[in-house]
PQR file of N, CA, C, O and H, with PARSE charges and radii, in Angstrom:
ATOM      1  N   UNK A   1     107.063  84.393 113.200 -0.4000 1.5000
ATOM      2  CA  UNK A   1     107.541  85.751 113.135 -0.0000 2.0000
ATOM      3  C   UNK A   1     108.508  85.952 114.285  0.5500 1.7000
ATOM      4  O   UNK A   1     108.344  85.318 115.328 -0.5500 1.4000
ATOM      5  N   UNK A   2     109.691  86.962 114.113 -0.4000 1.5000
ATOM      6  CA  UNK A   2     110.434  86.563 115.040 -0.0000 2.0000
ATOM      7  C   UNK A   2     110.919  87.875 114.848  0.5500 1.7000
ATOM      8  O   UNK A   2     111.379  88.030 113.717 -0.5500 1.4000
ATOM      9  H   UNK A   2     109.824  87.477 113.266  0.4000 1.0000
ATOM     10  N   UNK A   3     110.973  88.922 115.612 -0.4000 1.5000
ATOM     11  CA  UNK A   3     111.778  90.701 115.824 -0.0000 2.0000
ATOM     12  C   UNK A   3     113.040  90.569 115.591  0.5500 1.7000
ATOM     13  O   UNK A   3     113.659  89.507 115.660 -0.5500 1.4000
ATOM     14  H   UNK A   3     110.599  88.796 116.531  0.4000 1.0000
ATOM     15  N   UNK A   4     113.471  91.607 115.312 -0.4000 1.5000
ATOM     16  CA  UNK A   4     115.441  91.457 115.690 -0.0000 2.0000
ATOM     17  C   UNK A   4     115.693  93.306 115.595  0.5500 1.7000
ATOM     18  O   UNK A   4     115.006  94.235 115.170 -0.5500 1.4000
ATOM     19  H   UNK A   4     112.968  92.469 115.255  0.4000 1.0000
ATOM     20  N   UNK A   5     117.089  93.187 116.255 -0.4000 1.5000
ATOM     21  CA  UNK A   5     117.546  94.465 116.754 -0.0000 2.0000
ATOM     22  C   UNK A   5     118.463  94.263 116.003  0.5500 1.7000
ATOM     23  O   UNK A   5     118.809  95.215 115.303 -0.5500 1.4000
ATOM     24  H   UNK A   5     117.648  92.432 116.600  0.4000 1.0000
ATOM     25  N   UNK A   6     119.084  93.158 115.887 -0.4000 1.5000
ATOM     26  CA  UNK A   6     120.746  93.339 115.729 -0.0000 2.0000
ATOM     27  C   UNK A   6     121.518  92.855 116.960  0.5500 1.7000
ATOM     28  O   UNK A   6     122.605  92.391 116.617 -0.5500 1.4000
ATOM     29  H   UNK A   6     118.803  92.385 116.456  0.4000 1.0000
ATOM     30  N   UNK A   7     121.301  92.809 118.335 -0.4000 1.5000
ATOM     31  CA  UNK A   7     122.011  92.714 119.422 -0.0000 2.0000
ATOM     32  C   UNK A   7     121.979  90.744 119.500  0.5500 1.7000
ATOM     33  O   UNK A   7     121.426  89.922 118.770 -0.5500 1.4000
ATOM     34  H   UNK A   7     120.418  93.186 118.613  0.4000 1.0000
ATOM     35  N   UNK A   8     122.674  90.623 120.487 -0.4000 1.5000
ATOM     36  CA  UNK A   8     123.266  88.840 120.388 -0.0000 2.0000
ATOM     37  C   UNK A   8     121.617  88.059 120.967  0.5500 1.7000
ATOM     38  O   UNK A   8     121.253  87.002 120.452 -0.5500 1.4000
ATOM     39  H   UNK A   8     123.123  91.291 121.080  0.4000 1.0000
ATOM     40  N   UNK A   9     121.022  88.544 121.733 -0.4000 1.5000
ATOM     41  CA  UNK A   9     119.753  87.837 122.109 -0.0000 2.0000
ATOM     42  C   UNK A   9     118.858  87.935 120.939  0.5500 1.7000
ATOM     43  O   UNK A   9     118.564  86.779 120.634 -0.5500 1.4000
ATOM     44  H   UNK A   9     121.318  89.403 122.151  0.4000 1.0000
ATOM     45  N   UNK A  10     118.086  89.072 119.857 -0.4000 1.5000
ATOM     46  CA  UNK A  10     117.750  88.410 118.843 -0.0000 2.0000
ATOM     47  C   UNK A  10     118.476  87.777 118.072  0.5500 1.7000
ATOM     48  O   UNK A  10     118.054  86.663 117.760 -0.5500 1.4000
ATOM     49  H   UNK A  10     118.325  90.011 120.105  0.4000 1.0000
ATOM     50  N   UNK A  11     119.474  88.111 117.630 -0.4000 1.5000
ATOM     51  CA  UNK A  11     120.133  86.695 116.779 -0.0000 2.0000
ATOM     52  C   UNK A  11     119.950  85.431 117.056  0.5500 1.7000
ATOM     53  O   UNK A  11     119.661  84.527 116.271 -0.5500 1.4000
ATOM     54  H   UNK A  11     119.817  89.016 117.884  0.4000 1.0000
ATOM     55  N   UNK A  12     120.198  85.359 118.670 -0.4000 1.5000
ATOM     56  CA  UNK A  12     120.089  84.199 118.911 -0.0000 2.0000
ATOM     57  C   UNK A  12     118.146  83.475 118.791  0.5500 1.7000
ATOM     58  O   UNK A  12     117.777  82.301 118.766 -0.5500 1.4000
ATOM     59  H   UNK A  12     120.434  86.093 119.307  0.4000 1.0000
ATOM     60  N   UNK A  13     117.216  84.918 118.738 -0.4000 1.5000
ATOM     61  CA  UNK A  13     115.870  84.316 118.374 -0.0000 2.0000
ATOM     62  C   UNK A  13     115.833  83.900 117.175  0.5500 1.7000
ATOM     63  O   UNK A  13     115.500  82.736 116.953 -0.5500 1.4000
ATOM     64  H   UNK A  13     117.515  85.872 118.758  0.4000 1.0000
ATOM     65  N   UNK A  14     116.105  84.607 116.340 -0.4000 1.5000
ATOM     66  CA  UNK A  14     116.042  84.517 114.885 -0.0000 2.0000
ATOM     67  C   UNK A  14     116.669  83.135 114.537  0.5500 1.7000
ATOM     68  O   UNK A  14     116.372  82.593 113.472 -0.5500 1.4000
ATOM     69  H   UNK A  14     116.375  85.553 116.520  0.4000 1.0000
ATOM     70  N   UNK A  15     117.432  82.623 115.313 -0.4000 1.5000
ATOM     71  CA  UNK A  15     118.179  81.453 114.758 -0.0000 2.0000
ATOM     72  C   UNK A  15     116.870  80.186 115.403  0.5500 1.7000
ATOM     73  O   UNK A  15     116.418  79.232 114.769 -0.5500 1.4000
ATOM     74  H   UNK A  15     117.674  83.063 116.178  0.4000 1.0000
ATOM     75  N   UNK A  16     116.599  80.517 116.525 -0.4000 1.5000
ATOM     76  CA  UNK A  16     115.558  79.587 116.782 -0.0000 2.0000
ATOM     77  C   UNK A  16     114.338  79.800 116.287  0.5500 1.7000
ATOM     78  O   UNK A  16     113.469  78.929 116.331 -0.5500 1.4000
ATOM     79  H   UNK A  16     116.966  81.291 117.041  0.4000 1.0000
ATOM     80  N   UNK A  17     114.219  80.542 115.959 -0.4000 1.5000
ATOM     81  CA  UNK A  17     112.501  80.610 115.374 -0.0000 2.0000
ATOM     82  C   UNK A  17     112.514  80.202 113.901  0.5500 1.7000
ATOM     83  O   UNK A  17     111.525  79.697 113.370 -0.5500 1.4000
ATOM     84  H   UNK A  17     114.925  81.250 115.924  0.4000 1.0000
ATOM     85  N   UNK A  18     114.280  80.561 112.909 -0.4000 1.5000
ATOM     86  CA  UNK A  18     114.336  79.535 112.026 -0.0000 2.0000
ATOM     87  C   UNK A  18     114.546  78.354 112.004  0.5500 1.7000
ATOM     88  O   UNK A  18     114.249  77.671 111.024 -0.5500 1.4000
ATOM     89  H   UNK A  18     115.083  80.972 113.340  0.4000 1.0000
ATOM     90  N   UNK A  19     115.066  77.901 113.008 -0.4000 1.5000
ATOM     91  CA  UNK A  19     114.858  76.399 113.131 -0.0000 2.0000
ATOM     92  C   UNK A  19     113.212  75.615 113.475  0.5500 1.7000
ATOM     93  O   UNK A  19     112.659  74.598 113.057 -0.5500 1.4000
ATOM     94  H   UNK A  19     115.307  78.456 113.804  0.4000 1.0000
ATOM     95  N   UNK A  20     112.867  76.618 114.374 -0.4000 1.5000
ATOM     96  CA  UNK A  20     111.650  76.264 114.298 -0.0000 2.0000
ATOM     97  C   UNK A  20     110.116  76.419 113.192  0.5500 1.7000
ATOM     98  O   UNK A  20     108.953  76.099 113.437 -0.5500 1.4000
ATOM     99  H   UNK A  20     113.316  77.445 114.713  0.4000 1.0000
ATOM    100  N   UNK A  21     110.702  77.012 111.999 -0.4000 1.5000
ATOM    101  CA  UNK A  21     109.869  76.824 110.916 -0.0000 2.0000
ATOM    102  C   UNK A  21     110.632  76.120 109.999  0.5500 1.7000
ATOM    103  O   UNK A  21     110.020  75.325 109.286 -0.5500 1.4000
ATOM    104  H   UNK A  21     111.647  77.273 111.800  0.4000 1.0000
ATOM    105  N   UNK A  22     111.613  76.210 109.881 -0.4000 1.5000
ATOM    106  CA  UNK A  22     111.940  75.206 109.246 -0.0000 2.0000
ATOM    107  C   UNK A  22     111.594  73.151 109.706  0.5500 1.7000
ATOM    108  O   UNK A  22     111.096  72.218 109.077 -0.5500 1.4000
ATOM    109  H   UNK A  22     112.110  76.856 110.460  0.4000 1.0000
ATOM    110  N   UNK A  23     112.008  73.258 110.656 -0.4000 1.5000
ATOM    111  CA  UNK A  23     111.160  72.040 111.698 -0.0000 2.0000
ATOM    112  C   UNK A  23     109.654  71.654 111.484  0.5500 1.7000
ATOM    113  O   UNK A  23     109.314  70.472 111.519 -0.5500 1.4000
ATOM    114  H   UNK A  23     112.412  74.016 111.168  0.4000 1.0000
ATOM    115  N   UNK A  24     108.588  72.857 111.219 -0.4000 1.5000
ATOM    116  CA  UNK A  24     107.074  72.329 110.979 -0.0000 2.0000
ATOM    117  C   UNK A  24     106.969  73.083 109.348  0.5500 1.7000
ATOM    118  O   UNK A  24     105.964  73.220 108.651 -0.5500 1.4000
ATOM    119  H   UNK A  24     108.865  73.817 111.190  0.4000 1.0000
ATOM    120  N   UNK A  25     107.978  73.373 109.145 -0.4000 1.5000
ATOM    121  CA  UNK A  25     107.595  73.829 106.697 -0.0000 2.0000
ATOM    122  C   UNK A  25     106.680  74.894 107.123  0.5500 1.7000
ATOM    123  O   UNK A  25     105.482  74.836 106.845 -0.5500 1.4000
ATOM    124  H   UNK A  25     108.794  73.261 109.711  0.4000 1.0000
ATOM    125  N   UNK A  26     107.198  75.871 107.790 -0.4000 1.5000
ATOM    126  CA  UNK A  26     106.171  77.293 107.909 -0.0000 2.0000
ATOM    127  C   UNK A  26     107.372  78.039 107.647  0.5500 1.7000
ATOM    128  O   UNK A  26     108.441  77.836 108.223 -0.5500 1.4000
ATOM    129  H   UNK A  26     108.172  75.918 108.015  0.4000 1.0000
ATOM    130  N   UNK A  27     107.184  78.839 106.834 -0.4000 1.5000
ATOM    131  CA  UNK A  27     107.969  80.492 106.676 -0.0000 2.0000
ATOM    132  C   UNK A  27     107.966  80.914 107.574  0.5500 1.7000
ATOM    133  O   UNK A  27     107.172  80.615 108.466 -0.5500 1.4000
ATOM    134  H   UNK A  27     106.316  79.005 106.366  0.4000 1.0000
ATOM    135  N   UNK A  28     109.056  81.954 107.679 -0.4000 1.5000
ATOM    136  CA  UNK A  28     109.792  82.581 108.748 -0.0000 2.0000
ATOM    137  C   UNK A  28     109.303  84.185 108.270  0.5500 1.7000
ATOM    138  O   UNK A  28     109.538  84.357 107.074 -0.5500 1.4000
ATOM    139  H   UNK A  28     109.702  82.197 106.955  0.4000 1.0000
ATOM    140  N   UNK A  29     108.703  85.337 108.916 -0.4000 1.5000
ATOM    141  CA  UNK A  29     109.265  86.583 108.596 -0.0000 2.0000
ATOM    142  C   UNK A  29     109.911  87.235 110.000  0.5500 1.7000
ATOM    143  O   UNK A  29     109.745  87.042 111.204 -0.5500 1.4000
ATOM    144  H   UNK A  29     108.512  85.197 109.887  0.4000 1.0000
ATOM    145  N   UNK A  30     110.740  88.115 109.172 -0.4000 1.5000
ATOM    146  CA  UNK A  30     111.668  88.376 110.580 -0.0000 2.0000
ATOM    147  C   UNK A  30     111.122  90.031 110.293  0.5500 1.7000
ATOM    148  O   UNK A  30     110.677  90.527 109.258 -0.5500 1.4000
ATOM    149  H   UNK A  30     110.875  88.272 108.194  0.4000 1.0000
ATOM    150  N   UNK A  31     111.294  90.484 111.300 -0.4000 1.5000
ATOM    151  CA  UNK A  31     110.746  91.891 111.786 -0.0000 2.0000
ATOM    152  C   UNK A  31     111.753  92.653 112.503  0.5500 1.7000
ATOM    153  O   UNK A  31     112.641  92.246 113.252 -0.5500 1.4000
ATOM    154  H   UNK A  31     111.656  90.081 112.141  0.4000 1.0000
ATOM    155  N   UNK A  32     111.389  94.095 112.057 -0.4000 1.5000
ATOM    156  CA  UNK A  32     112.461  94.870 113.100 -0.0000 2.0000
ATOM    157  C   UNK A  32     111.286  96.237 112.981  0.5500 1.7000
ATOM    158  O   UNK A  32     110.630  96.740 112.069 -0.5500 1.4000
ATOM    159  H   UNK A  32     110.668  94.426 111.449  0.4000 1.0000
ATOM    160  N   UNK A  33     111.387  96.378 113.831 -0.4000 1.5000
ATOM    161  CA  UNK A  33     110.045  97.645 113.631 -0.0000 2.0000
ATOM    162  C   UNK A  33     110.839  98.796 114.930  0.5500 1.7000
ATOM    163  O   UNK A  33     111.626  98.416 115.797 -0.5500 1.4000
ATOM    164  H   UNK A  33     111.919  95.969 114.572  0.4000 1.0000
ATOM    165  N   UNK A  34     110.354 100.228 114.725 -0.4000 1.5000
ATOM    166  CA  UNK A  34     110.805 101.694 114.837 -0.0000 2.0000
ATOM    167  C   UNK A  34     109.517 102.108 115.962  0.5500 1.7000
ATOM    168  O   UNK A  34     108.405 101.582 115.921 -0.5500 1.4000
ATOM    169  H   UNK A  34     109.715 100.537 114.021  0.4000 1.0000
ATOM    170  N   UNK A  35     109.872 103.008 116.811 -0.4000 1.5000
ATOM    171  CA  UNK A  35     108.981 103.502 117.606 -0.0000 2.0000
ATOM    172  C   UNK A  35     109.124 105.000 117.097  0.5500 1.7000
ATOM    173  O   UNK A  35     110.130 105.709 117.134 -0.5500 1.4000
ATOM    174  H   UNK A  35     110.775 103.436 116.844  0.4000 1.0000
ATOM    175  N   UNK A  36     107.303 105.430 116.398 -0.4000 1.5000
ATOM    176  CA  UNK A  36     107.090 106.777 116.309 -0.0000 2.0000
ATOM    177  C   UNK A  36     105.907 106.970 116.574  0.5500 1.7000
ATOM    178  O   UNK A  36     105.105 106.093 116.893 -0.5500 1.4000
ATOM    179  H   UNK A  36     106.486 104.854 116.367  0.4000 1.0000
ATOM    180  N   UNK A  37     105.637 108.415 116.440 -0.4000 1.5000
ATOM    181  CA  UNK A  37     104.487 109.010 116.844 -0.0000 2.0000
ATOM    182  C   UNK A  37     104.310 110.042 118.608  0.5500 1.7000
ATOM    183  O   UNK A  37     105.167 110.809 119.048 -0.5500 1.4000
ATOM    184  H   UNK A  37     106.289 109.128 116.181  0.4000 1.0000
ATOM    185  N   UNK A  38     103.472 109.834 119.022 -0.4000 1.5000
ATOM    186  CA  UNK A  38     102.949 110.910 120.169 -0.0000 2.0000
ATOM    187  C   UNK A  38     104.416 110.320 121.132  0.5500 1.7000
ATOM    188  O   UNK A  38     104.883 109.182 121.138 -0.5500 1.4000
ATOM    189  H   UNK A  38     102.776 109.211 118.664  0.4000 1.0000
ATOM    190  N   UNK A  39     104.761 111.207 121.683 -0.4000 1.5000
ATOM    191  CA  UNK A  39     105.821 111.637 122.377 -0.0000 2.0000
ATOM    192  C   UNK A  39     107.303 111.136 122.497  0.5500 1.7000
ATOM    193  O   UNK A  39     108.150 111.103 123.389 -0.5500 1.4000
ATOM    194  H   UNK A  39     104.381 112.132 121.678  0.4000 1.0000
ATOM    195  N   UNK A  40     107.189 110.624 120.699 -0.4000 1.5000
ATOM    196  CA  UNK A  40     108.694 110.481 120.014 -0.0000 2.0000
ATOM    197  C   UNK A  40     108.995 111.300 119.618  0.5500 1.7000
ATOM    198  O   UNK A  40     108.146 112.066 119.161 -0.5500 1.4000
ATOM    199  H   UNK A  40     106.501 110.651 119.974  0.4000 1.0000
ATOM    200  N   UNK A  41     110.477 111.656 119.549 -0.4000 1.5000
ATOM    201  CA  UNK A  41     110.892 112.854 118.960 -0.0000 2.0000
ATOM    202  C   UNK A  41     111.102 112.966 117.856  0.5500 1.7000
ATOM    203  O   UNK A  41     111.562 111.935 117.366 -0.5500 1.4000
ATOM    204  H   UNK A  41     111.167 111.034 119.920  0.4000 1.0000
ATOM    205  N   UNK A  42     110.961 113.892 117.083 -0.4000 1.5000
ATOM    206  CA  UNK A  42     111.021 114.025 115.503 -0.0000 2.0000
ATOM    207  C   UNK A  42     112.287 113.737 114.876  0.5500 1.7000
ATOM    208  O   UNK A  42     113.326 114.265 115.271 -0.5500 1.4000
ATOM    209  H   UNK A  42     110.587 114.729 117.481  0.4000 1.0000
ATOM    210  N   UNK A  43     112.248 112.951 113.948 -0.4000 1.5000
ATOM    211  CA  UNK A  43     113.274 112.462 113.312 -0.0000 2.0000
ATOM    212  C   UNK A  43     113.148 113.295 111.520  0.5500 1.7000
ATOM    213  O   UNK A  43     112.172 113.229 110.773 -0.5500 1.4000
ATOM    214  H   UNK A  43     111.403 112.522 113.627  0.4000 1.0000
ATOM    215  N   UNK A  44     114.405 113.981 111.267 -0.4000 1.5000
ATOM    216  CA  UNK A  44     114.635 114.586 109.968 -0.0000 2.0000
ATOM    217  C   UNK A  44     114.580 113.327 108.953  0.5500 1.7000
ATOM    218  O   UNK A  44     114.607 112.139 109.272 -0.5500 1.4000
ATOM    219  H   UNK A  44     115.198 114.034 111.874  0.4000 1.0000
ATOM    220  N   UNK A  45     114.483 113.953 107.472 -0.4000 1.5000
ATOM    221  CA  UNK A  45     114.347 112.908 106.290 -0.0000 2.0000
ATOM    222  C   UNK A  45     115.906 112.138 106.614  0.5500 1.7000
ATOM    223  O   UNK A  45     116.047 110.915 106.602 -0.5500 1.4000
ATOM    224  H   UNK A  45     114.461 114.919 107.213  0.4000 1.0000
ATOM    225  N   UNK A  46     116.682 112.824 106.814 -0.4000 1.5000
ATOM    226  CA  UNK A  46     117.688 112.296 106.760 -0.0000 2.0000
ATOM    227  C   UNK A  46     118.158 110.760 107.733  0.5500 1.7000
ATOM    228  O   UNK A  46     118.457 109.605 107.431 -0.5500 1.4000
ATOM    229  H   UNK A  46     116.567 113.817 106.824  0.4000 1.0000
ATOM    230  N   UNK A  47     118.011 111.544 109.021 -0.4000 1.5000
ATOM    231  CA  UNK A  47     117.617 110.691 110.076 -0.0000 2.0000
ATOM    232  C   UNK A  47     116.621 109.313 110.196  0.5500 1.7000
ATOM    233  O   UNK A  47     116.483 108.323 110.914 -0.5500 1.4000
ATOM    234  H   UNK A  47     117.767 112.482 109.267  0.4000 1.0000
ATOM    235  N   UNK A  48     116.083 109.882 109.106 -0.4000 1.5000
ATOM    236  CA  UNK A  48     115.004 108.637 108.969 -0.0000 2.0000
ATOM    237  C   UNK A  48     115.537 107.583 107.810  0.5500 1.7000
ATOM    238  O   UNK A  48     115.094 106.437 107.886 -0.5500 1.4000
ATOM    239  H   UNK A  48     116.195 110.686 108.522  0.4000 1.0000
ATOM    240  N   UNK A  49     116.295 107.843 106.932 -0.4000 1.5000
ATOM    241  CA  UNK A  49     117.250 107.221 106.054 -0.0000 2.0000
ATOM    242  C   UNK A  49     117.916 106.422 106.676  0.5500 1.7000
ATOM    243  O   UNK A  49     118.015 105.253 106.302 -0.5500 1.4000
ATOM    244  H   UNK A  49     116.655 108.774 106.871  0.4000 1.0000
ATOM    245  N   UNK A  50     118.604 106.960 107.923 -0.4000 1.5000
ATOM    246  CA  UNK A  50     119.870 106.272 108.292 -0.0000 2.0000
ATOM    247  C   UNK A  50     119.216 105.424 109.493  0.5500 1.7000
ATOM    248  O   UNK A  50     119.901 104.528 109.986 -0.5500 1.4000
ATOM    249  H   UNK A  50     118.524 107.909 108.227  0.4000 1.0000
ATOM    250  N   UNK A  51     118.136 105.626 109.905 -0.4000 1.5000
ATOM    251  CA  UNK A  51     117.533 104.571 110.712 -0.0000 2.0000
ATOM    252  C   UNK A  51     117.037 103.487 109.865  0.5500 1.7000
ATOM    253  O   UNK A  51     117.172 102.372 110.367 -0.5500 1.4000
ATOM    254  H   UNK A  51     117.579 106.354 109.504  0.4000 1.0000
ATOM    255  N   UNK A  52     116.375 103.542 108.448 -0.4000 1.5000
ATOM    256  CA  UNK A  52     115.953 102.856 107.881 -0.0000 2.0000
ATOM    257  C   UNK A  52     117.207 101.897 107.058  0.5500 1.7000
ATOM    258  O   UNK A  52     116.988 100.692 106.934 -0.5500 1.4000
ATOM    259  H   UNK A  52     116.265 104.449 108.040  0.4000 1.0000
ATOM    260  N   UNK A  53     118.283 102.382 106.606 -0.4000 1.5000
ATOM    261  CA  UNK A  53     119.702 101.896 106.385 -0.0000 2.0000
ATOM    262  C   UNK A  53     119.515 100.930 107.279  0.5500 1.7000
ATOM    263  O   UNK A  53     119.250  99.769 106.968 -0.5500 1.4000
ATOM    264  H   UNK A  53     118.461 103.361 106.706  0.4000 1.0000
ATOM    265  N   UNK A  54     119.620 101.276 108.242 -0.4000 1.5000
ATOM    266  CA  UNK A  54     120.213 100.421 109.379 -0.0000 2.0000
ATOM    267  C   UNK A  54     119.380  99.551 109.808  0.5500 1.7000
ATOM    268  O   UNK A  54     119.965  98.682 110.454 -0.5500 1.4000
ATOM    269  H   UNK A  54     119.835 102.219 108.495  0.4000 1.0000
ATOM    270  N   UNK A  55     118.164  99.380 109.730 -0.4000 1.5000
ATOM    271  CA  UNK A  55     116.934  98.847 110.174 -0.0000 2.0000
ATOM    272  C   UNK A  55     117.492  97.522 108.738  0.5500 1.7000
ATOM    273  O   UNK A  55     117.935  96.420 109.061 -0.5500 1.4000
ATOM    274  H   UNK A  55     117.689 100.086 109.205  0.4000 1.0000
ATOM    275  N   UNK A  56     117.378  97.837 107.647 -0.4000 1.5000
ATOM    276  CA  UNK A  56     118.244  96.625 106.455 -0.0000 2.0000
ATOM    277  C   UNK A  56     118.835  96.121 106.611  0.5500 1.7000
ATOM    278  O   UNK A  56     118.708  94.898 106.666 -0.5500 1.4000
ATOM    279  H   UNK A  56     117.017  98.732 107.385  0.4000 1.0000
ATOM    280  N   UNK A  57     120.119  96.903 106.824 -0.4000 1.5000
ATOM    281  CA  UNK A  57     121.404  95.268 107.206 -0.0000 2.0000
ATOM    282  C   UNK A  57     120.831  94.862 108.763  0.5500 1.7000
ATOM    283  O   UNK A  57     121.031  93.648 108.780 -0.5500 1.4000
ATOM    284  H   UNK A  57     120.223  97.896 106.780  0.4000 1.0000
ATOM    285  N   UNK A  58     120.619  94.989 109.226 -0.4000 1.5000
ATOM    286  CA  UNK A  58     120.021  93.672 110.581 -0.0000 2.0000
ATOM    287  C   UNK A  58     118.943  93.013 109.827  0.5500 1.7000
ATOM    288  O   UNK A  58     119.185  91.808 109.764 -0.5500 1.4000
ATOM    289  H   UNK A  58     120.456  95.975 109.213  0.4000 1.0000
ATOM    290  N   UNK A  59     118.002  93.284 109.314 -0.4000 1.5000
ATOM    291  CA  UNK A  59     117.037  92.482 108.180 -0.0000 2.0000
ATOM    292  C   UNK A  59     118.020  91.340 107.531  0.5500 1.7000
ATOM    293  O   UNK A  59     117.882  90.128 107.701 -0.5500 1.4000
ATOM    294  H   UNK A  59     117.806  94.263 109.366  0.4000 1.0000
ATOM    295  N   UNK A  60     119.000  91.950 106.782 -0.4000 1.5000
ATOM    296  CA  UNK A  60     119.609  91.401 105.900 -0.0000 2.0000
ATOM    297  C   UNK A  60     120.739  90.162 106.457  0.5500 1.7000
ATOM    298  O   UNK A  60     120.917  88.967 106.222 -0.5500 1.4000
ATOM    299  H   UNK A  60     119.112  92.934 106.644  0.4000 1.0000
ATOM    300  N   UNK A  61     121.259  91.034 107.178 -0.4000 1.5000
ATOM    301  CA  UNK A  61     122.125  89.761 108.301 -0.0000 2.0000
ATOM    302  C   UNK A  61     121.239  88.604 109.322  0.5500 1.7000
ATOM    303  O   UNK A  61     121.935  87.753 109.876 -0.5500 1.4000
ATOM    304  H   UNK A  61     121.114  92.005 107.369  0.4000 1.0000
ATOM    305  N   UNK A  62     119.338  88.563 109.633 -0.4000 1.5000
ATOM    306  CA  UNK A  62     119.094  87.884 110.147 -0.0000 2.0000
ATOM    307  C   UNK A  62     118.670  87.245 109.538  0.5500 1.7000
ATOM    308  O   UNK A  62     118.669  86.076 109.926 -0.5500 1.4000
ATOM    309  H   UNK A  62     118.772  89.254 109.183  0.4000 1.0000
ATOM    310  N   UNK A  63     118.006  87.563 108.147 -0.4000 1.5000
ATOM    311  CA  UNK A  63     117.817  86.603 106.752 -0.0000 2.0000
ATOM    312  C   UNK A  63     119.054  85.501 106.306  0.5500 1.7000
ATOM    313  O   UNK A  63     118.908  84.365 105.855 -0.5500 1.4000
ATOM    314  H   UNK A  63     118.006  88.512 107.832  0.4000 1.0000
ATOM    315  N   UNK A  64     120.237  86.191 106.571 -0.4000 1.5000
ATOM    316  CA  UNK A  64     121.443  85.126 106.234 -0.0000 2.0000
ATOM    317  C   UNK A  64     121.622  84.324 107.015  0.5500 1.7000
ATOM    318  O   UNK A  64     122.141  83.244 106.732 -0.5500 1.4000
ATOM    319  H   UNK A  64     120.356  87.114 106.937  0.4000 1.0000
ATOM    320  N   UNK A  65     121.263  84.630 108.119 -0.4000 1.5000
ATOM    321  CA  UNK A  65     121.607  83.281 109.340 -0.0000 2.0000
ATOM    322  C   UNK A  65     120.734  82.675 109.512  0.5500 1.7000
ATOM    323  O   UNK A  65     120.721  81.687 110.246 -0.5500 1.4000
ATOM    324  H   UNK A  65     120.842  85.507 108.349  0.4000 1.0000
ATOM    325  N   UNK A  66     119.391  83.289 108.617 -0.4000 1.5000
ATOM    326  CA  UNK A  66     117.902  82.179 109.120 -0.0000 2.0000
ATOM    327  C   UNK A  66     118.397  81.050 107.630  0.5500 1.7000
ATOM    328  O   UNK A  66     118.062  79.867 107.691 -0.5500 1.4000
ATOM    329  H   UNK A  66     119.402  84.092 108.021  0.4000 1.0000
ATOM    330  N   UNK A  67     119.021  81.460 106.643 -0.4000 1.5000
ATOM    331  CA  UNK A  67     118.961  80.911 105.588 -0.0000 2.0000
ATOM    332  C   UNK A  67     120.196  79.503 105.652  0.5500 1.7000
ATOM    333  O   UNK A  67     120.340  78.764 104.679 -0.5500 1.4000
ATOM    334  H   UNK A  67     119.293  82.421 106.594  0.4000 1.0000
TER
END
């Protein structure tokens, strides 16, 4: 399992942690996870769309480079 933001240091995890399952035949999931709850600030439906948008293409772009 390996996080990503989007910024050049996870990419650069994501690229090693796919090499490194690919190396022992273990699947890769890549993660990007959101901070909410007690003394986050409230985010509108909308707001929460466009974080979640965006939370995809970094999913989607670290899936292509793990692939």
């Amino acid at each position: 399992m390996v996080g990503t933001d989007g910024s050049d240091h996870a990419t650069r995890a994501a690229r090693w942690a796919a090499g490194e399952a690919a190396a022992r035949g273990r699947p890769l999931r890549i993660v990007y996870a959101t901070a909410t709850g007690h003394g986050r600030p409230y985010l509108s439906q909308e707001d929460s769309r466009q974080v979640g948008g965006f939370a995809e293409s970094v999913l989607e772009q670290a899936a292509a480079l793990a692939r």
